[in-house]
N, C-alpha and C positions, 0 to 999 in steps of 0.2 A: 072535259076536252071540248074545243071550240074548235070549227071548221077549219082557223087557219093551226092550231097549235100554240098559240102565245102562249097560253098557260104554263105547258110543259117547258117553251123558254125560259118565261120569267121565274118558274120553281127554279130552273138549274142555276139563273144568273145570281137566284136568291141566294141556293147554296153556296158558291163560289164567295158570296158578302160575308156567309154565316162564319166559314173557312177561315177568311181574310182577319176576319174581326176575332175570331178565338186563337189564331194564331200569333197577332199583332194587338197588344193591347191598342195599341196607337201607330196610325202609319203616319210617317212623315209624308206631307204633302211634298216636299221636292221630287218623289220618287212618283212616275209616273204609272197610273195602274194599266196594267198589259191591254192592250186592245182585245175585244171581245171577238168567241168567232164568230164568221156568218152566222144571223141570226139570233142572236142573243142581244140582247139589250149593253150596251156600254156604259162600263163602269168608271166612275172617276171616283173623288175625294171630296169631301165635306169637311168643315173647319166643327171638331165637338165641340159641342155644348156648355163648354166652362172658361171663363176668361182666360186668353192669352196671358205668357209671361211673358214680361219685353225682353229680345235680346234671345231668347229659346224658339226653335222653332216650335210652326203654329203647329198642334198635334190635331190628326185630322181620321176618319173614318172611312169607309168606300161607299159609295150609295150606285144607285144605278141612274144615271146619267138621259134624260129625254134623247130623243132621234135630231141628231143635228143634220142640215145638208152638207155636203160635200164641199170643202172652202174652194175657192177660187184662185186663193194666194198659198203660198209654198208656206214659207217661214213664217214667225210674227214676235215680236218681241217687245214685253211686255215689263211697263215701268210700276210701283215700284218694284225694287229686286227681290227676288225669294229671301223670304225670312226678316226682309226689313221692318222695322218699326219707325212710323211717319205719325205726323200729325193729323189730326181730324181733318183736315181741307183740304186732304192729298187725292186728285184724282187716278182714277187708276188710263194710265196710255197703254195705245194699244201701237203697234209700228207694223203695216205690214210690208214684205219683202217686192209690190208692186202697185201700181194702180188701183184702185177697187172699183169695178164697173159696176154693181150691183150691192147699195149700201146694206140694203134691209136682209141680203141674204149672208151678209158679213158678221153682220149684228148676229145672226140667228144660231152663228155655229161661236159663239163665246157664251160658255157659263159664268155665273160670278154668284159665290152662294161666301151667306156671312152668318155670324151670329156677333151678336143681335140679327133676327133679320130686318133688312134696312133695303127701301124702295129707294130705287134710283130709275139714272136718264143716260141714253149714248146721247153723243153732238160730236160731229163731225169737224173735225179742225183741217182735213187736206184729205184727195185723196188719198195717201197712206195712212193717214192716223186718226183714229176715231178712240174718243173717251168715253169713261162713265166715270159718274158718282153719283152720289145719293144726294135727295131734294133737297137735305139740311147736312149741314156738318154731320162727320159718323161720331156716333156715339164712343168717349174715349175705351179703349181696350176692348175693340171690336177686332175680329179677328175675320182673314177674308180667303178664299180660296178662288182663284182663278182658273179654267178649262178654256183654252182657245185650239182651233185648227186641230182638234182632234186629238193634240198631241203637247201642248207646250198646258204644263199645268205648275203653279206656283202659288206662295200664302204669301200676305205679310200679316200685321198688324197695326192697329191705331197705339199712339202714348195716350200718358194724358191730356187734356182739356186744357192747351199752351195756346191761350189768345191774347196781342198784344193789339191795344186802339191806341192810332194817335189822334188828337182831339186838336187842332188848327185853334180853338176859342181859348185854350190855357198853355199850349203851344208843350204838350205833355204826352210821355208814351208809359201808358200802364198795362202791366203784362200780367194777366190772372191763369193764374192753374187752379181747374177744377172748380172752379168759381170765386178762388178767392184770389184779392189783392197780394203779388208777390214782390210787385216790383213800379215803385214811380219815377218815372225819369223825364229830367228837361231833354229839350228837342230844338229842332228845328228844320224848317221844309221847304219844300221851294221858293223863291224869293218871284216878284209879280213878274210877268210873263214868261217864267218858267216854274209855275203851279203845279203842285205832287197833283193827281187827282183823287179823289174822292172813291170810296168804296174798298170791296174786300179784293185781296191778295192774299199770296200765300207764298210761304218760305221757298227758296229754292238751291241751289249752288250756292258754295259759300269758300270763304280763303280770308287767311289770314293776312296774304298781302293780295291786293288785286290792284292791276295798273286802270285808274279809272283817265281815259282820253277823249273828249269831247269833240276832236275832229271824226270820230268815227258816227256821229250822229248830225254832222257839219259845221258847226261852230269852232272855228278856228281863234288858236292860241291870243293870237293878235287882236280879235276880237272879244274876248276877254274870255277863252276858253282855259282849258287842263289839259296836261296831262302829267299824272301825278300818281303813287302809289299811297294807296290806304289803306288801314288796318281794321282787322275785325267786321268782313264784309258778306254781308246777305242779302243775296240777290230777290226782289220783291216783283219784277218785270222785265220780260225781254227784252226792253228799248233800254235797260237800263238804272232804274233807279232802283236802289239799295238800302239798307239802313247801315251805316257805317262811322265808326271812328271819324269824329273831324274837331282834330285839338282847335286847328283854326279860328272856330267859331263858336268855343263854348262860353261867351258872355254874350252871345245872341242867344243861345238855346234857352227856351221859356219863355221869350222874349217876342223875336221876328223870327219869318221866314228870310234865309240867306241862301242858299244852297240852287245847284238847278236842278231840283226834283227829289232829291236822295233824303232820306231823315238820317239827318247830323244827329249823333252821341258824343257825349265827353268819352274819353276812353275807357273811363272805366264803366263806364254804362254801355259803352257796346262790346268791350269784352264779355261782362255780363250775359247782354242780350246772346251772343255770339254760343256762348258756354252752356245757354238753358235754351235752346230751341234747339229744331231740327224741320229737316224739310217736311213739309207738308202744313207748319201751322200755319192758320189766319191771322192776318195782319189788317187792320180798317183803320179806313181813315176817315174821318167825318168832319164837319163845321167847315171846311177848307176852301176856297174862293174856286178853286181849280174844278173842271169838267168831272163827270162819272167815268170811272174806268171802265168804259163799256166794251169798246173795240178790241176782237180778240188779239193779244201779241204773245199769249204762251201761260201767263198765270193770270188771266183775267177770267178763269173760269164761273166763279160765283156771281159773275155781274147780268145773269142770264137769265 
């Protein structure tokens, strides 16, 4: 026994784990573990030790949780969704319910435990929203558990290793899982002075019709704008550019850049693409005349 008693806490909080875990073979992390009482160390949920299945939720353990400070914000809500399964380049968002005055002590009260374990970074997108991910792509069928505000706790997991590069020098989009070659398809990208840019993205929202209108970014009709529905659309950037169906132009694809900004597919290459990703994979673009996708607008995460 130690002056202040920690000891005799941490036995009890231990027992309580010992309890949890011979009672549960496996807890589901959506179920939040009970708040501890005064004095006792808090407990959450850990993602076990053996690869996720996609599509089941992540089966997770209780561990005893470090001393978080007291959040400053009420609610928080937290992208991806329990039990999702995303692509390796999915950052995890954080939303909170106000302003945050104080970043580092925001940071301080979010857990993020994985297996593999995998080192990451917060960055800041606005007062409300602050992310993490890890320094490199996650490892695919990494499985994650989340602890925020004391109280909102959720898993998802990684698929596998879904990278597609389009290559501007052969005007081609080749899409590997796991490292191999699964998929080569003709292309085509933005036409000169409306240049795709350069660098990684990653999948996001997607629809099978989406109205694409070019006055919403000011380029009016008259001007030689759109507004037009197109099929098989994945969203690659928040200002807009997509990989998507465009019958249009498939005897440019391989060929030129035609497009303003969007990577044109024949259709059956972006039903394809459409059919075999999901949100969170990388997408890069390389060899292409157009600037570094540097500036943040919402999936320009990796360029950092």
């Amino acid at each position: 026994m130690t002056r202040s008693g920690r000891p005799t806490a941490v036995a009890a909080a231990l027992a309580s784990v010992a309890l949890i875990v011979s009672t549960t073979p496996a807890a589901n992390a959506q179920s939040v573990m009970p708040i501890s009482p005064p004095g006792l160390p808090q407990l959450e949920n850990a993602p076990l030790p053996v690869p996720g299945v996609p599509s089941l939720p992540v089966l997770t353990y209780p561990v005893i949780g470090p001393e978080r400070p007291v959040p400053e914000y009420g609610n928080v809500h937290v992208f991806p969704l329990p039990n999702a399964v995303v692509g390796i380049a999915q950052p995890i968002m954080f939303f909170f319910d106000r302003p945050i005055t104080d970043r580092a002590r925001a940071e301080a009260t979010i857990g993020i435990r994985t297996e593999p374990h995998v080192p990451g970074k917060f960055y800041w997108v606005s007062d409300t929203e602050v992310r993490w991910r890890p320094f490199h792509f996650w490892p695919a069928h990494s499985t994650v558990t989340i602890w925020a505000g004391g109280k909102t706790q959720q898993s998802f997991q990684t698929s596998d290793a879904v990278i597609s590069t389009y290559d501007n020098a052969t005007h081609t989009l080749t899409t590997t899982r796991n490292g191999q070659v699964v998929r080569t398809m003709r292309a085509s990208a933005g036409r000169p002075g409306w240049e795709t840019y350069n660098g990684i993205y990653y999948t996001g929202e997607r629809g099978r019709q989406v109205r694409m209108n070019s006055e919403t970014f000011g380029l009016r009709i008259e001007d030689g704008g759109y507004n037009t529905i197109v099929n098989d659309a994945v969203r690659l950037s928040y200002d807009g550019i997509f990989v998507h169906s465009a019958p249009w132009s498939v005897a440019d694809q391989g060929v030129r850049n035609v497009s303003h900004g969007c990577i044109n597919l024949s259709p059956e290459d972006a039903a394809w693409y459409y059919d075999n990703t999901r949100n969170g994979d990388p997408f890069i673009v390389v060899n292409g005349p157009g600037k570094h996708f540097g500036a943040f607008d919402g999936q320009g995460d990796w360029n950092y």
